[in-house]
C-alpha positions as CSV (number, residue, x, y, z in Angstrom):
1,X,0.0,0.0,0.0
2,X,1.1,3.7,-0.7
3,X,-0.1,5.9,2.3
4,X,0.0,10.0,1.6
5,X,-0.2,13.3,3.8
6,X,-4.1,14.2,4.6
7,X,-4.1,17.8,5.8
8,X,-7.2,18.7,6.3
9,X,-9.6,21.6,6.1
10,X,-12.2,22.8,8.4
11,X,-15.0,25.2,7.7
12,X,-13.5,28.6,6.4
13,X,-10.2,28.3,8.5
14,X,-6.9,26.0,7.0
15,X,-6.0,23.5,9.4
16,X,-2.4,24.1,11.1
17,X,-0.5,20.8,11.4
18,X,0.4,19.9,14.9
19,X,3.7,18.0,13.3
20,X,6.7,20.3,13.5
21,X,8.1,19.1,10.2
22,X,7.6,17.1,7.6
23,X,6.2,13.1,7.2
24,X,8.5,10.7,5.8
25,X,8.4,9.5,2.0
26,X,6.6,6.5,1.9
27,X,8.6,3.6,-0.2
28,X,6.0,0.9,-0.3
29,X,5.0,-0.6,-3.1
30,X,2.3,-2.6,-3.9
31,X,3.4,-5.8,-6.0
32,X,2.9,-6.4,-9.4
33,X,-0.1,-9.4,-9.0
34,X,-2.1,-6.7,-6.8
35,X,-1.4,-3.9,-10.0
36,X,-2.5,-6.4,-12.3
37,X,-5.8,-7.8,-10.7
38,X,-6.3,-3.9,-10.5
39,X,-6.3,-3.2,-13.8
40,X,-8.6,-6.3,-14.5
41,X,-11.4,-4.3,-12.9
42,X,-10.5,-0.5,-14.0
43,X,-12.7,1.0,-16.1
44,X,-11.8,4.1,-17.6
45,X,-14.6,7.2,-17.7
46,X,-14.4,9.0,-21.2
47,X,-16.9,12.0,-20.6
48,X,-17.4,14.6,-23.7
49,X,-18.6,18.0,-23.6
50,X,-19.2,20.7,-26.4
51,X,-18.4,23.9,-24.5
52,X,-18.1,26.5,-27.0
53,X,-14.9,28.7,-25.9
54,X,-13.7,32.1,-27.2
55,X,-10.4,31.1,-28.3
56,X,-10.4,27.8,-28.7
57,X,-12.7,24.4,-28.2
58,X,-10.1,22.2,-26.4
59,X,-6.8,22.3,-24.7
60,X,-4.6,19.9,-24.5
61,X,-1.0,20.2,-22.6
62,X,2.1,18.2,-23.6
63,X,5.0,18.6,-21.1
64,X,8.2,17.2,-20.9
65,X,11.2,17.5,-18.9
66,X,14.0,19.4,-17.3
67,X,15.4,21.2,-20.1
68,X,17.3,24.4,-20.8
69,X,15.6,27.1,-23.0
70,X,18.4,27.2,-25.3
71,X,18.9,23.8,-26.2
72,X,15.5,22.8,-26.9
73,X,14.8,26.3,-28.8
74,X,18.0,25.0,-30.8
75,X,16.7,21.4,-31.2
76,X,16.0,20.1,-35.1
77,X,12.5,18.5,-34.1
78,X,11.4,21.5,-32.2
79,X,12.3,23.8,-34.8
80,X,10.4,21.9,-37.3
81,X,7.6,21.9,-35.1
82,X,7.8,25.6,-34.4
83,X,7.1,26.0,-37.9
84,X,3.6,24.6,-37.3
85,X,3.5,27.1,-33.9
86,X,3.6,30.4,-32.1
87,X,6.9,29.8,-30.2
88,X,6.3,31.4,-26.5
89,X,9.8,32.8,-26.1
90,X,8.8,34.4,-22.1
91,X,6.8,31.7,-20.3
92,X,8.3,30.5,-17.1
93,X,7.9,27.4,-14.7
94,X,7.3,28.5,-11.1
95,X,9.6,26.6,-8.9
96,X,11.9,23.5,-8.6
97,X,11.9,20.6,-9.0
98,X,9.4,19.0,-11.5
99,X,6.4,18.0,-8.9
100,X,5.8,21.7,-7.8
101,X,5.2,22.7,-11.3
102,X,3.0,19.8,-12.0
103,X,0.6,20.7,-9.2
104,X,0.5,24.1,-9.7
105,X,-0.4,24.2,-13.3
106,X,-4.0,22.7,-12.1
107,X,-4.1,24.3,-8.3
108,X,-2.4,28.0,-8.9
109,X,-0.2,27.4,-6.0
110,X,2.8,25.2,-5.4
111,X,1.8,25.7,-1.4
112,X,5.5,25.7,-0.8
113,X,6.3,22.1,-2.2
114,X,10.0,21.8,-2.8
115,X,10.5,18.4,-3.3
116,X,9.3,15.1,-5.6
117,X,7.6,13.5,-2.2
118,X,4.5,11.2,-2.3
119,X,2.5,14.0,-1.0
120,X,-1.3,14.3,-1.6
121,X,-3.4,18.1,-1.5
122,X,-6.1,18.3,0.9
123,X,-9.9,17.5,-0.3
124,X,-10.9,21.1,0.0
125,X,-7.9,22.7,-2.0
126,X,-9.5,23.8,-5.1
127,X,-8.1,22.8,-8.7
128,X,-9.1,24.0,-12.4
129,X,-10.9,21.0,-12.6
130,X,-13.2,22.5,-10.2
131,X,-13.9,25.0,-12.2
132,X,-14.2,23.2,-15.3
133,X,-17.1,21.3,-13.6
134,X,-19.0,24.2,-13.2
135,X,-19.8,24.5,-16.9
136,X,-19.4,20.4,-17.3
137,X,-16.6,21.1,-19.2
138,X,-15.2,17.5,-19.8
139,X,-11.6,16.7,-18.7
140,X,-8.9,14.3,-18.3
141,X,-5.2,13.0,-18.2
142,X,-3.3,10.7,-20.6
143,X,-0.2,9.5,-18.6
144,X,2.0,6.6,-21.0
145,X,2.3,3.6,-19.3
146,X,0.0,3.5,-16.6
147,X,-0.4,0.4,-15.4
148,X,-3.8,1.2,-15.2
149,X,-6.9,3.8,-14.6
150,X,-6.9,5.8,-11.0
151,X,-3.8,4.2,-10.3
152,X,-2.0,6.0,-7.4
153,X,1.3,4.7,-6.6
154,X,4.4,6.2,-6.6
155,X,5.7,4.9,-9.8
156,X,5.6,2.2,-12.1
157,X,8.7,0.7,-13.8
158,X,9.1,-0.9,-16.9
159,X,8.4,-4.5,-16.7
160,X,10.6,-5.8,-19.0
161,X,13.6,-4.0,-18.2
162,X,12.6,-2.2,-14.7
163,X,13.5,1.5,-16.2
164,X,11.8,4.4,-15.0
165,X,8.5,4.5,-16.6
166,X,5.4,6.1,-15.2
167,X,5.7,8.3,-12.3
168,X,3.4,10.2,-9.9
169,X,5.0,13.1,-9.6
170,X,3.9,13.8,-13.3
171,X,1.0,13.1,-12.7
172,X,-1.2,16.7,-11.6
173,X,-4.4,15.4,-11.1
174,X,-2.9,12.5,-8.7
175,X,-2.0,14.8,-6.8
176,X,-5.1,16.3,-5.3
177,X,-7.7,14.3,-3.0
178,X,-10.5,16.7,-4.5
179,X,-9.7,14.4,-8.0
180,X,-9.1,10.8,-6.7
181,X,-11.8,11.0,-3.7
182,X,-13.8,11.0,-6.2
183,X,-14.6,8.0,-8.3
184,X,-15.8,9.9,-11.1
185,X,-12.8,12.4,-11.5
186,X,-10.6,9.6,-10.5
187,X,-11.3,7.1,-13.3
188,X,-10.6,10.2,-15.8
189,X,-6.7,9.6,-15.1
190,X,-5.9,7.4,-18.1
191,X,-3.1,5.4,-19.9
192,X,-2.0,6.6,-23.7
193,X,-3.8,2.9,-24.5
194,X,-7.0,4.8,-23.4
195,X,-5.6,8.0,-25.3
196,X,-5.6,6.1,-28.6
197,X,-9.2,4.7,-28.1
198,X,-10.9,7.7,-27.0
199,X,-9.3,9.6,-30.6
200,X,-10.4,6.8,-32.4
201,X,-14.0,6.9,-30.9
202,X,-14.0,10.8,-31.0
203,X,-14.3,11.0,-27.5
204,X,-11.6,13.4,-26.4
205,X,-12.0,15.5,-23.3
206,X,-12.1,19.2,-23.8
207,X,-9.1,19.5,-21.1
208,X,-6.6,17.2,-21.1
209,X,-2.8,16.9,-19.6
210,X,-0.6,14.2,-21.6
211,X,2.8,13.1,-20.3
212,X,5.2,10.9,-21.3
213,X,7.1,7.9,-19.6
214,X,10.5,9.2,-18.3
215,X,12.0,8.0,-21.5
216,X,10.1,9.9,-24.3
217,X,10.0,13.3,-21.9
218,X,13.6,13.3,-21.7
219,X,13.9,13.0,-18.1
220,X,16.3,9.9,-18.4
221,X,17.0,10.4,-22.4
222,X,17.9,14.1,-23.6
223,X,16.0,16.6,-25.5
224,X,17.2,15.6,-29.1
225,X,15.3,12.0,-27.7
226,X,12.0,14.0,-26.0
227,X,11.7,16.4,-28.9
228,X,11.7,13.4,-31.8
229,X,9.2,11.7,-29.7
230,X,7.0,14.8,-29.0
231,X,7.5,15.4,-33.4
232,X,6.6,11.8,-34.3
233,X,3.3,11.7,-31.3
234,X,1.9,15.3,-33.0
235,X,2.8,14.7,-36.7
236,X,-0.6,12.4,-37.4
237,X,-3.0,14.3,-35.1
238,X,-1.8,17.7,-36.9
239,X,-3.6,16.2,-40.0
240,X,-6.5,14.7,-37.3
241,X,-9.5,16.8,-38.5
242,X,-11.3,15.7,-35.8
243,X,-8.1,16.5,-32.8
244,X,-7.5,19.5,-34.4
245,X,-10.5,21.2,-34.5
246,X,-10.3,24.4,-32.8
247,X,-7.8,22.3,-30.5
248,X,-4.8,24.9,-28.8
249,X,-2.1,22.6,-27.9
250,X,0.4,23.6,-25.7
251,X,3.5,21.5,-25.9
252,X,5.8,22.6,-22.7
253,X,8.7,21.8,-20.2
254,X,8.4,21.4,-16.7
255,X,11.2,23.4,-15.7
256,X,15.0,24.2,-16.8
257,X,17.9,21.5,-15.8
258,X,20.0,24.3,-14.7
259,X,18.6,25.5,-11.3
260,X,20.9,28.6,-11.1
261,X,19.5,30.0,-14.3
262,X,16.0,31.8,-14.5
263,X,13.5,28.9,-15.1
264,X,12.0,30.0,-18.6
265,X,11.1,26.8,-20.5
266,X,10.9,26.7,-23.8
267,X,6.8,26.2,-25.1
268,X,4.8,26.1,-28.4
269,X,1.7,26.6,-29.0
270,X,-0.3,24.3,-31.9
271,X,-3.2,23.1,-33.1
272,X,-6.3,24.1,-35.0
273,X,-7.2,27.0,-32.4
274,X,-3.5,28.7,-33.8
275,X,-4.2,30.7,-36.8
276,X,-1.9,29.7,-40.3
277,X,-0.9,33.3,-40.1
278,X,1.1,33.1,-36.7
279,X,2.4,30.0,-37.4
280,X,6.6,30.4,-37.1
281,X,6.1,33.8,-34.8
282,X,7.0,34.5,-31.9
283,X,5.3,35.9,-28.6
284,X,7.4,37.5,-26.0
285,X,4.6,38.1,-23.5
286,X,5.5,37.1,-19.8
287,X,3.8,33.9,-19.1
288,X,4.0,31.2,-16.6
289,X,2.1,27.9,-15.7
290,X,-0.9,29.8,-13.9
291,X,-1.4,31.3,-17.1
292,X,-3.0,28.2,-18.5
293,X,-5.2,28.5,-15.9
294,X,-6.5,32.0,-16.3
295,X,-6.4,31.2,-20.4
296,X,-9.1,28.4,-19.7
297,X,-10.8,30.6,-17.5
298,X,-10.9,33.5,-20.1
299,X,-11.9,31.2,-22.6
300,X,-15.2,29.7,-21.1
301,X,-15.9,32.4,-18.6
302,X,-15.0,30.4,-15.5
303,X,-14.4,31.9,-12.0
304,X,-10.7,32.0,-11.0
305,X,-9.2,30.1,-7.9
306,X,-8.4,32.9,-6.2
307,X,-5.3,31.8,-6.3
308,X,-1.8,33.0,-9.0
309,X,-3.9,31.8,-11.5
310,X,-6.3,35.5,-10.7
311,X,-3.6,37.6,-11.9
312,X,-1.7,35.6,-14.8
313,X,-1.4,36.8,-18.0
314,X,-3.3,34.9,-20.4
315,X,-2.3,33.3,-23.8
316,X,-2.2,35.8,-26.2
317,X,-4.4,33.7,-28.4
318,X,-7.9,33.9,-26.1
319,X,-6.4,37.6,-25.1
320,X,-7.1,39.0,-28.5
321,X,-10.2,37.4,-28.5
322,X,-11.6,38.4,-25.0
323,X,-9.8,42.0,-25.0
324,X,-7.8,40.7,-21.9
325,X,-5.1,43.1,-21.5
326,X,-1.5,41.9,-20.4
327,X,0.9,43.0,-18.1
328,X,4.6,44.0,-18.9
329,X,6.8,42.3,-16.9
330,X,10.9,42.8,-16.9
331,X,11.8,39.8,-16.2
332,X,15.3,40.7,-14.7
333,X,16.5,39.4,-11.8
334,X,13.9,37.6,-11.6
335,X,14.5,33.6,-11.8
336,X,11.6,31.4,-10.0
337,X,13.9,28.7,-9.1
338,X,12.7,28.1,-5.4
339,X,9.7,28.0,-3.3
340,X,8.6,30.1,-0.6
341,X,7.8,27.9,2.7
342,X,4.5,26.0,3.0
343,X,2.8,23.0,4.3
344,X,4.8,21.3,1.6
345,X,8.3,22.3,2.2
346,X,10.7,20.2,3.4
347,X,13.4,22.8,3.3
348,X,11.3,25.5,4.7
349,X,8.3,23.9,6.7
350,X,5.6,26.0,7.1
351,X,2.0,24.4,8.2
352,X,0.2,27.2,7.7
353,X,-1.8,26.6,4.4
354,X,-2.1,29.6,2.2
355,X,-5.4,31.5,1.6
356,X,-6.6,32.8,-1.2
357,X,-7.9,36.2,-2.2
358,X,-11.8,35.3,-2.2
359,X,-12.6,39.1,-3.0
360,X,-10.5,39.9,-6.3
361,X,-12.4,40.1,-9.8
362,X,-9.5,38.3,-11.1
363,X,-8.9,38.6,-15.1
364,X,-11.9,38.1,-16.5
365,X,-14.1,39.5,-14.0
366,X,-16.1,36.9,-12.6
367,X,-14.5,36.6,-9.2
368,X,-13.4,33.4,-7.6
369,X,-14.9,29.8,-7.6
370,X,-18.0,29.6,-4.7
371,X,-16.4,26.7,-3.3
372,X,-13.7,28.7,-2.4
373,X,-15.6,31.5,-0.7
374,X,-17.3,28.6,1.2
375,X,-13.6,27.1,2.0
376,X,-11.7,30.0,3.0
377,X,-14.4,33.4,3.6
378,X,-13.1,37.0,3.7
379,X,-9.8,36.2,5.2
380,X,-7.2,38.4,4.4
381,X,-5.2,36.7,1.0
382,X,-1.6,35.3,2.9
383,X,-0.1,36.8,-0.8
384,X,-0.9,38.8,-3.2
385,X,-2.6,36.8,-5.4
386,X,-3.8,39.3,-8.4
387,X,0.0,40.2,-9.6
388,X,1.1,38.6,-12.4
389,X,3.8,35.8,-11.0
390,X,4.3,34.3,-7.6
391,X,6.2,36.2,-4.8
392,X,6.5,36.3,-1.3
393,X,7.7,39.6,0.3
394,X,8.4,37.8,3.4
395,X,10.8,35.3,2.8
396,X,12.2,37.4,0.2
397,X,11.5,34.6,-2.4
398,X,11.2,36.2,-6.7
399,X,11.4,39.7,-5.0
400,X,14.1,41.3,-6.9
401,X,12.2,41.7,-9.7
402,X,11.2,45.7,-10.8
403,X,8.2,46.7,-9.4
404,X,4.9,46.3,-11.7
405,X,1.2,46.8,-11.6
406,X,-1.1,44.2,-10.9
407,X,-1.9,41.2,-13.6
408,X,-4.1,42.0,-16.5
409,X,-7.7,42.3,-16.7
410,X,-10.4,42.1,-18.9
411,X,-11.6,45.3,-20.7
412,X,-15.3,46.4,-21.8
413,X,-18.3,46.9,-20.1
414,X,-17.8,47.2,-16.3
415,X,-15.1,45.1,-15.9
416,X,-12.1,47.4,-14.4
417,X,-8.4,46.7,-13.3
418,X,-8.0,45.2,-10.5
419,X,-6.1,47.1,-7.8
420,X,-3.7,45.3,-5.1
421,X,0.3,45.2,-4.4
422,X,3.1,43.9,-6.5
423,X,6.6,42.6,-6.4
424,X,8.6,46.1,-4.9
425,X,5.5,47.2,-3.2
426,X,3.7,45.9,-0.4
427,X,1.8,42.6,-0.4
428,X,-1.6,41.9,0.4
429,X,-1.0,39.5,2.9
430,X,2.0,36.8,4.0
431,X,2.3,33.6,5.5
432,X,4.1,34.7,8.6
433,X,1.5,37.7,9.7
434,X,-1.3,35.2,9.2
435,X,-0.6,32.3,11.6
436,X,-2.6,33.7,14.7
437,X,-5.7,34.1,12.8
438,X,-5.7,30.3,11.3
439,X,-7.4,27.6,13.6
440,X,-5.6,24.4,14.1
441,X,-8.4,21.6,14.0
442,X,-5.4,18.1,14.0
443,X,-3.6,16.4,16.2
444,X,-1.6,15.3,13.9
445,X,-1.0,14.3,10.2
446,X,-3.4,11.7,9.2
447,X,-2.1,8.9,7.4
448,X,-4.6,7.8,4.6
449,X,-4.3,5.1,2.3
450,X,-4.3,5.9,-1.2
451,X,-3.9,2.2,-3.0
């Protein structure tokens, strides 16, 4: 059995951990008869929806792994590709290493998380999946080589040769216990077996994250390996009338290999939903992974989660679409490489659990998700949520950075900028100054078991 880290949530107040530090990793594994008489009983879910969206009809994201800007800009099979693309030549990961990135492109936090740790997010911690649902906007995950559907362990190896294969830590919706609580969500996490069927039977989600095994992303191969794989997976379903349909594809990294560098990732965007006429540009805009969040959330007219998704830029793509305006931001000095503590650190343990600005407009205007209002109430925001990339005047973490207004907003009608704090000026709220007014409801971390 795997076990993970059950923090939970209690009314409108964030529990505080009674543990002064951080659970252990746990390094069981379940054995390979249990995994297959498993998958003898799975049943993946394949829900459709037909969502009409501004700037596009369906999103799917494509990351891989760990690689420098330069050398996969510089790469023969991303170049071809970038032919077919708008090449995103400012978009930034958030953090280090690869699991922070992968739950904060769906929870518009990284809560601190510093590490690749079987770790799972508290039931109440919203996700974009949450807001997805509120429109029935279909979703899923296709992660290659998944032993099979739901499955929640750590990792699974190659069974031939015992290389690294699947993992969890690529995994974003296994992450949160508001997805694999529920049966439902839970059977929408999927193998590229299931990816091939549901194209075949024209029953692709309208979100969708795809990753690669550990070989094909690069993460134990290089980028000349990751980027023919990611050229020979797109090539046919370029030419897929029905996948490319008003389909924005965004084909990413992770984060950089070289932590002392400033963690821009090199990221094209494809697919029907790009027009022939950008394809081969370039955007410069600032982005980072919260901006896929507040791209979706521009595109269907979904609430924010309150969270560094509210004040991301968004795609420039849905932005000329929606009249979203974009923020300038200089990126010098500025280099995202570490995270601020949280009730994920290791390195900088913090049990206090974020809160969210539950009174911003966000970009598009509609405010933040119900749920979270119900969760979390007026409580002042612990950061300040509504600038355009994650800081924390505190601890001093992505703060030397030239001061800039807050993110972007929608323009038209009576939607107006947002006002609130930015990097240089002072924040709405940090996680130090917020401790006495949380409630600690554990005793303890709860072990739960998760397979």
């Amino acid at each position: 059995m795997f076990f993970s880290v059950a923090l939970a949530l209690a009314g409108a107040n964030v529990a505080l951990a009674a543990s002064a530090s951080r659970p252990a990793e746990s390094t069981i594994e379940p054995a390979a008869t249990a995994i297959s008489a498993s998958a003898a009983s799975a049943t993946p879910l394949s829900p459709t929806s037909d969502v009409k969206g501004k700037g596009f009809d369906r999103i799917v994201q494509i990351w891989l792994e760990n690689t420098d800007y330069a050398l996969a800009a510089n790469d023969p099979s991303m170049k071809e590709l970038a032919k077919q693309a708008i090449t995103l030549s400012n978009y930034h990961a958030v953090t280090h290493p690869s699991e922070p990135n992968y739950a904060a492109v769906i929870g518009g936090d990284h809560f601190g998380m510093d590490n690749d740790d079987f770790l799972t997010f508290p039931k109440n911690v919203s996700t974009v999946i949450d807001l997805l649902d509120t429109k029935g906007i279909s979703f899923g995950t296709y992660q290659e080589h998944l032993p099979y559907t739901g499955f929640l362990g750590f990792n699974y190896s190659n069974q031939d040769n015992f290389a690294n294969d699947y993992v969890r830590k690529h995994n974003p919706l296994a992450l949160y216990e508001s997805i694999t609580s529920n049966s439902t969500r839970l059977n929408t996490i999927k193998s590229f077996v299931d990816f091939e069927a549901d194209l075949k039977n024209k029953k692709l989600p309208q979100w969708s994250f795809i990753t690669p095994n550990m070989t094909n992303d690069g993460h134990d191969t290089t980028i000349t390996f990751a980027s023919t794989w990611s050229k020979k997976f797109l090539t046919p379903l370029l030419t897929n009338e029905y996948f490319m349909n008003n389909t924005l594809i965004i084909l990413s990294f992770d984060e950089v290999d070289t932590y002392t560098t400033p963690n821009k990732v090199f990221t094209l965007l494809l697919g029907g939903a790009v027009p022939k006429s950008l394809h081969g540009t370039t955007d410069n805009t600032f982005y980072n992974h919260f901006s896929t969040i507040s791209s979706v959330s521009a595109n269907w007219d979904l609430p924010s989660l309150g969270r560094w998704d509210c004040g991301a830029n968004v795609l420039a793509t849905v932005a000329n679409v929606t009249g979203f305006q974009n923020v300038e931001v200089d990126t010098e000095g500025l280099y995202f490489n570490t995270s601020y503590p949280g009730p994920m650190s290791d390195a900088l343990f913090d049990p206090t659990w974020p809160v969210p600005n539950t009174e911003a407009k966000c970009g598009n205007g509609l405010g933040v998700l119900g749920s979270v209002k119900k969760t979390w109430g007026s409580q002042k925001p612990t950061y300040n949520y509504t600038a355009p990339y994650n800081y924390d005047e505190v601890s001093g973490n992505n703060v030397n950075g030239k001061p800039v207004p807050s993110g972007g907003s929608a323009t038209g009608g009576d939607i107006t900028t947002r006002t609130g704090g930015a990097p240089g000026a002072t924040p709405t709220g940090a996680a130090g100054a917020l401790r006495a007014a949380m409630v600690p409801v554990l005793a303890g971390l709860a072990a739960a078991v998760a397979l």
